[in-house]
C-alpha positions in Angstrom: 84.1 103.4 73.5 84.3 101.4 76.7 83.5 98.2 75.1 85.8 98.5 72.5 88.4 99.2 75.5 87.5 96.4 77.2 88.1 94.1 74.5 91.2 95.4 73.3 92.8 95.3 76.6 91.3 91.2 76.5 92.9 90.5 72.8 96.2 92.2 74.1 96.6 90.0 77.6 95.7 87.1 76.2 98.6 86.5 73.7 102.2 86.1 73.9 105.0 84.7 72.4 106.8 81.0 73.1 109.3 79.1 71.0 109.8 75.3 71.8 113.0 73.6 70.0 113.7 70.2 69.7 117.4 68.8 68.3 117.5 64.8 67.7 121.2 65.2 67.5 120.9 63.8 64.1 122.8 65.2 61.0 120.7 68.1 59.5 119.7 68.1 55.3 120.0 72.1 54.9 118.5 71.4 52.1 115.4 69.9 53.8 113.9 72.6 55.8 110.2 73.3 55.9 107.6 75.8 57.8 103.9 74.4 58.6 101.2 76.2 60.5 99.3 73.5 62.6 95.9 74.4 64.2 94.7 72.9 67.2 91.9 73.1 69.8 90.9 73.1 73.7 93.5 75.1 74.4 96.6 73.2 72.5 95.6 70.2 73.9 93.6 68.3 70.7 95.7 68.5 66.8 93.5 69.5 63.9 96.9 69.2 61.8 98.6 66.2 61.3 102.5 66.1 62.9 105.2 68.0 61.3 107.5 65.8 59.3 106.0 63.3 57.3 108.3 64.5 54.6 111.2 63.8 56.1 112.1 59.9 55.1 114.8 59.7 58.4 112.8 61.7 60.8 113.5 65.2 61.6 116.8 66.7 63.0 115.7 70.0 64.4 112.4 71.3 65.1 111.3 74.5 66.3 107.2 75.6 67.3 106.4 79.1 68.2 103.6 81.3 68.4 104.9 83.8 66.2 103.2 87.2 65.0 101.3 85.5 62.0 99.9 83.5 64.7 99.2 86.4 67.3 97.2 88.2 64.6 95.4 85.3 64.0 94.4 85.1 67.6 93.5 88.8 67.8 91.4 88.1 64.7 89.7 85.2 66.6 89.2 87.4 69.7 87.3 90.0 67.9 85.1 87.4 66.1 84.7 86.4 69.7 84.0 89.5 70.7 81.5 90.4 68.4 79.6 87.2 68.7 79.1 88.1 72.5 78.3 91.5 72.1 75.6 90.7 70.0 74.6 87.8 72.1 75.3 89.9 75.8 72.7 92.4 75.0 70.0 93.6 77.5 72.3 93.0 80.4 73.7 95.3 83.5 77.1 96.8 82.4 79.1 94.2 84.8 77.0 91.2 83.2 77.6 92.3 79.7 81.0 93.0 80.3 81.8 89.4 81.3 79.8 87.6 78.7 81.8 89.5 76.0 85.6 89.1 77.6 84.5 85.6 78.4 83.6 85.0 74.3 86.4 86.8 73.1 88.7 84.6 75.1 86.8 81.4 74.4 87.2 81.3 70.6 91.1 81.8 70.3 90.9 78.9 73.0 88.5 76.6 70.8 91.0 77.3 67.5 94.1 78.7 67.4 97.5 78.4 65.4 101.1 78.0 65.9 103.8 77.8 63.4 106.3 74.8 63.0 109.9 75.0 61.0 111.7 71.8 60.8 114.8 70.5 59.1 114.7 66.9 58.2 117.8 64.7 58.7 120.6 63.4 56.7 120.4 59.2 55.7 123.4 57.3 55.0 124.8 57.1 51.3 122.2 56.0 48.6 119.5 57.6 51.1 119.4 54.6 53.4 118.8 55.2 57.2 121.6 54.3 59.1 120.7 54.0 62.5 123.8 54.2 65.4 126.4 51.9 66.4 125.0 49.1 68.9 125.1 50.0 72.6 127.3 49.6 74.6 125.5 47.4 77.3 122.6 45.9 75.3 119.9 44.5 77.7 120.3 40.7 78.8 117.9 38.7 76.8 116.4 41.0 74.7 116.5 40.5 70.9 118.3 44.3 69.2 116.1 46.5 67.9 114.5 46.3 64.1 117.5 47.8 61.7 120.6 47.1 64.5 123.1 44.7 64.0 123.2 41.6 66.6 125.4 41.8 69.5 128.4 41.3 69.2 129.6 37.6 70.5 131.5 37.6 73.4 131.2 37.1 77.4 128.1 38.1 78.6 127.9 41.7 79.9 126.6 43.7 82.8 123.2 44.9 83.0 124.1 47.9 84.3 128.0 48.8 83.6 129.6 50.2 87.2 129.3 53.8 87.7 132.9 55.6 87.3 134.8 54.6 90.2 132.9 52.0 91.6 134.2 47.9 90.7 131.7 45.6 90.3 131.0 42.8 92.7 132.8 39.4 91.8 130.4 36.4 92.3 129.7 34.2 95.0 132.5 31.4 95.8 131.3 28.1 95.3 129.5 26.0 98.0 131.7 23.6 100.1 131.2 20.1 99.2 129.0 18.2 101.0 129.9 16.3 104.1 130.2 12.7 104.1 
């Protein structure tokens, strides 16, 4: 009975809850919305799954990843498996040893694999389906050729690099250097 305690009370502190959501500010397709369960290892930091989205022809509008309770049970099923695997692999060991080997497998296999659930909406093109990307900036860089899919810049005077901040004027130029002396 104590080892069973031991690695319920493991399975129960190590899951929880967390919702991460992302908003491009981009028009959303309600009629575009999908769910994806993406597996990953090392603790989150390595994909098994590829990225969320590859449905969506002008990128996504709204995303939101969570661990969610489909995903919590899969980590508690993981933790078992875990748990089992050491407590077959712990044996012949003092109580303290034993104890350790199985917490520490039960916690290592939810870390080597584990789930969370993605739901995404996919954003709205222009007319005919075509992405329409934003007006051109405001103060587009000096020298630098727009971006693929932007108009030109529009002809004019040449602009600031950096417009002045609200209340601030910007410096005039330098006067012109005296002539030269005879």
């Amino acid at each position: 009975m104590t080892r069973l305690t031991v690695l319920g009370s493991c399975i129960v502190l190590m899951t929880g809850c967390f919702t991460t959501r992302l908003a491009t500010g981009a028009p959303e397709d309600r009629s575009q919305q999908y769910d994806d369960r993406q597996w990953f290892t090392l603790g989150g930091l390595v994909a098994f799954s590829s990225a969320a989205g590859r449905e969506c022809r002008n990128g996504i509008a709204h995303a939101e990843s969570e661990l969610g309770g489909v995903d919590i049970l899969i980590n508690i099923g993981l933790g078992l498996v875990g748990g089992l695997v050491g407590s077959s692999a712990c044996n012949n060991r003092d109580p303290y040893t034993y104890g350790v080997c199985v917490v520490s497998t039960a916690n290592l296999v939810p870390w080597l694999l584990s789930s969370r659930t993605v739901h995404y909406t996919c954003a709205t093109g222009a007319p005919g389906g075509a992405f329409a990307p934003p007006a051109y900036p405001a103060y587009p860089s000096q020298g630098y050729p727009p971006a693929p899919g932007y108009p030109p810049a529009p002809a004019g005077p040449p602009q600031p690099a950096y417009p002045p901040a609200p209340g601030e004027t910007s410096v005039p130029p330098p006067p012109p250097p005296p002539p030269p002396v005879p």
